[in-house]
C-alpha positions in Angstrom: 150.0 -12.7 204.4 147.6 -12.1 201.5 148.5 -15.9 200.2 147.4 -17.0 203.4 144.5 -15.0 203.5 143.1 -16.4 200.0 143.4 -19.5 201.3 141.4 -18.9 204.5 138.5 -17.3 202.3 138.7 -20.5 200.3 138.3 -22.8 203.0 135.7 -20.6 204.9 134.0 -20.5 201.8 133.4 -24.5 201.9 132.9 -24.3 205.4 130.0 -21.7 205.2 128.4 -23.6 202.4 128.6 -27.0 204.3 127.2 -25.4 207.3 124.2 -23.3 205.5 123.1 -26.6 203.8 123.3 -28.2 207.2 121.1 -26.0 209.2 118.7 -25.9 206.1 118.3 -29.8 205.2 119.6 -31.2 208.3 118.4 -28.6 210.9 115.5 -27.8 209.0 116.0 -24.0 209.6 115.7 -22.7 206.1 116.2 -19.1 207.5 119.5 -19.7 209.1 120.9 -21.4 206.5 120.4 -18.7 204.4 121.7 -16.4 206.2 124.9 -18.5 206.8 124.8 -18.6 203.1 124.6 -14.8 202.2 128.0 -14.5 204.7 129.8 -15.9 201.4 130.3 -12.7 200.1 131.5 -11.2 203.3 135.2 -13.3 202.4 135.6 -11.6 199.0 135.0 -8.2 201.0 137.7 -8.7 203.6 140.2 -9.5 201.5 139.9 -6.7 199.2 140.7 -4.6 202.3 143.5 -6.5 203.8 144.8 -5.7 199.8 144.0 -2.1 199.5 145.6 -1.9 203.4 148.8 -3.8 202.7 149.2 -2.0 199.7 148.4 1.5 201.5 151.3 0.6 204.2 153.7 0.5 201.7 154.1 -3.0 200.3 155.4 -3.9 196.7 152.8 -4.9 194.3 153.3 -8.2 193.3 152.2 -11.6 192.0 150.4 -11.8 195.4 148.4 -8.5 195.1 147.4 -9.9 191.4 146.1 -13.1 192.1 144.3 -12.0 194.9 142.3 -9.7 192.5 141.5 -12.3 190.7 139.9 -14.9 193.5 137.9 -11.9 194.0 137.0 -11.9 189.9 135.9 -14.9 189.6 134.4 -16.1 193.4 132.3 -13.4 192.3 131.1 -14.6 189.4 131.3 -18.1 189.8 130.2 -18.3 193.9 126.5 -18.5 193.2 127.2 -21.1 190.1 128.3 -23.5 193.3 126.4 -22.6 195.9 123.4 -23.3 193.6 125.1 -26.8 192.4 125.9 -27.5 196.3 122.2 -26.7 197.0 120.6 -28.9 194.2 122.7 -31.9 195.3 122.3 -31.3 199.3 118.6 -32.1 198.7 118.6 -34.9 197.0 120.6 -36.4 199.5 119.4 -34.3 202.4 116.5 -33.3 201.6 114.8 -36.3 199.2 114.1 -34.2 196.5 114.8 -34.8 192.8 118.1 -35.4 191.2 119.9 -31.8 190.4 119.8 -32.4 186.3 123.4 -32.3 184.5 124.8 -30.3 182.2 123.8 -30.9 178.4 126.8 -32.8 176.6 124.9 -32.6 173.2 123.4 -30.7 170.4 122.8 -27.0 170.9 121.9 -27.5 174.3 125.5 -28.3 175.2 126.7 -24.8 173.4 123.8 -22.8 175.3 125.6 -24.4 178.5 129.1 -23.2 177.5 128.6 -19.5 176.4 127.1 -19.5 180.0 130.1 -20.6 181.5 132.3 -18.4 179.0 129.8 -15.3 180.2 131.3 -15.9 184.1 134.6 -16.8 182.9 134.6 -13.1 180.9 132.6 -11.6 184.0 135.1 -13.1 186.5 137.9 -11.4 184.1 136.6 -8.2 183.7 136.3 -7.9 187.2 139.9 -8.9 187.8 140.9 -6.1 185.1 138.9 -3.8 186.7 140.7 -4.7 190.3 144.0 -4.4 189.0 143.6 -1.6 187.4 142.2 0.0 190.6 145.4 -1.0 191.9 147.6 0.3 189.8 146.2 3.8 189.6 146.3 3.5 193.7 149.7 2.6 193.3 150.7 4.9 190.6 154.3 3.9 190.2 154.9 2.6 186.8 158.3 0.0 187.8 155.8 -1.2 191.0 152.8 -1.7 188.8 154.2 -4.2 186.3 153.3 -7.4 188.2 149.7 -6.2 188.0 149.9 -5.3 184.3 151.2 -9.0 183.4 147.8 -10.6 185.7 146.1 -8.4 183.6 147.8 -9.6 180.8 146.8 -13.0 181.8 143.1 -12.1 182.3 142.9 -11.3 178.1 144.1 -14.7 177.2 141.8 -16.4 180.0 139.2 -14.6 178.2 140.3 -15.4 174.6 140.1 -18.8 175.6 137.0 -19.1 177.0 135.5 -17.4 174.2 137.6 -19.7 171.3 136.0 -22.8 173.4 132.4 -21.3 173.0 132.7 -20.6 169.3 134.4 -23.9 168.6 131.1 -25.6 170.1 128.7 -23.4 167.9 130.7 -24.0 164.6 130.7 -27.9 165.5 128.5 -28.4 168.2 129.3 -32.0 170.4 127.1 -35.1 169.0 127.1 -38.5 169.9 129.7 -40.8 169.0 127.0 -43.8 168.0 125.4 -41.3 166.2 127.2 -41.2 163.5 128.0 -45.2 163.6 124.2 -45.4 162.9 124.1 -43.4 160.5 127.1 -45.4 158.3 125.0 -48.3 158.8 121.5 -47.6 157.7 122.7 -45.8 154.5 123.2 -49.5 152.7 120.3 -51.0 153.7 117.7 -48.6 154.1 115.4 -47.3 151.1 118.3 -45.1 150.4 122.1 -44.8 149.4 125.0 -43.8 151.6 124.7 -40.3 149.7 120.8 -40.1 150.8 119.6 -40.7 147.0 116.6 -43.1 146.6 117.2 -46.0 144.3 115.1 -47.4 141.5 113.2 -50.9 142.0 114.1 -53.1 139.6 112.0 -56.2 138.7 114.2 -59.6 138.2 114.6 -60.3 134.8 113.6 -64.1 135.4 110.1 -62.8 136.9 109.5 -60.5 133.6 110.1 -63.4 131.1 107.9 -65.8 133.3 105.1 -63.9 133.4 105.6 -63.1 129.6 105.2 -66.9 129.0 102.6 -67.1 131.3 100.7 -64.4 129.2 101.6 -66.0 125.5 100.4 -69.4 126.7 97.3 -68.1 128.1 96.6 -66.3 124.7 97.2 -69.4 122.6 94.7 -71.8 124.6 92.0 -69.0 124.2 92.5 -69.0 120.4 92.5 -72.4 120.6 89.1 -73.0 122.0 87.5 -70.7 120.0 88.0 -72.3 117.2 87.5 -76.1 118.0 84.1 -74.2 119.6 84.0 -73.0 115.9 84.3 -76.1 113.9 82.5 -78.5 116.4 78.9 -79.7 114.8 75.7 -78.4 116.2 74.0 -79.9 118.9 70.9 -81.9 118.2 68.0 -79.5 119.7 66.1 -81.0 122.8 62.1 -80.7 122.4 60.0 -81.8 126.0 58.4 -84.7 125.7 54.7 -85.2 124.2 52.2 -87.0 126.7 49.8 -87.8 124.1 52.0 -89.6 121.9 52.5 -91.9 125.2 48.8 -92.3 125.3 48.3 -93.3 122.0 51.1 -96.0 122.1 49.7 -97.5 125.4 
């Protein structure tokens, strides 16, 4: 019976949600699908009293009693998370609105994203503790309670896991693969080494003895001309010419 039941909340669950989204996109009756909407909780309700009833009549506690305390855990916690996501994407579709934004994959905005998800994961877990522990003092048989005991056994490691997954992202947060690809390659041929250290220009030996040359010669023709400029006889001096001499000779 309880089996059944969590699988009648799960199902109304979707068909709540489909319906709510409906009336508000479709329908355009933002009001009723809202109300629709805040029905979901209603499921998580019922079945903690057909729980607490069956066990009050009398029933062993069992695996069944367990795991509904947890889809009671974690719907709790996690119910909004999808009725949110459901939202976002019903109107873009529905609704023409923008496209819902994904998740980060990268840098520290991918770890910001999964110590939220780890904060529901250990909220949905406490909550099933906290269930089964209800449980178990309503129960208060020792030999009946152990099924609940090993669920909440179960919850720790859900919890240890989620929380090893959100510290293994902040110790070595997610990059991109061609990141590092494009990194290898730019280290050769840029300004710099592989190991990031700048490398000394180096002038080509060929270009320092050439222009070496190129200065020697140019200081030998300058001595040169200086002294054939030196040695060379003086110039016979110019004088203007005298118009009465031409006179006197006409």
């Amino acid at each position: 019976m309880i089996v059944t039941l969590i699988v009648i909340c799960e199902v109304a669950f979707w068909v709540l949600l489909a319906v709510g989204l409906a009336l508000r996109y479709l329908a355009k009756l933002p009001r009723a699908g809202a109300a629709v909407l805040l029905c979901e909780p209603l499921l998580e309700v019922v079945l903690l009293i057909v729980t607490a009833i069956d066990l009050r009549n009398g029933a062993e506690p069992d695996w069944k009693h367990g795991l509904a305390a947890v889809y009671i855990g974690f719907t709790a916690t996690h119910g909004h998370y999808m009725v949110r996501w459901a939202d976002g994407h019903a109107a873009h579709l529905l609704g023409k609105g923008e496209r819902p934004a994904k998740p980060p994959r990268y840098g520290m905005a991918h770890t910001v994203h999964e110590w939220k998800m780890c904060g529901r994961a250990l909220g949905g877990t406490a909550l099933a503790a906290v269930l089964l522990q209800a449980a178990i003092w309503y129960v208060d048989d020792a030999s009946q309670a152990a099924p609940l005991r090993e669920w909440q056994s179960r919850m720790g490691v859900v919890a240890g896991i989620s929380l090893l997954i959100a510290v293994s992202y902040t110790i070595w947060p997610k990059r991109p693969k061609h990141a590092g690809r494009s990194g290898q390659r730019s280290g050769p041929t840029g300004p710099t080494g592989p190991t990031g250290l700048s490398r000394p220009t180096r002038l080509p030996e060929r270009a320092e003895s050439g222009s070496g040359t190129e200065r020697a010669g140019s200081g030998a023709g300058t001595e040169r001309a200086e002294t054939e400029s030196a040695t060379a006889p003086p110039a016979a001096p110019r004088y203007p010419a005298d118009p009465w001499a031409a006179r006197v000779r006409k």
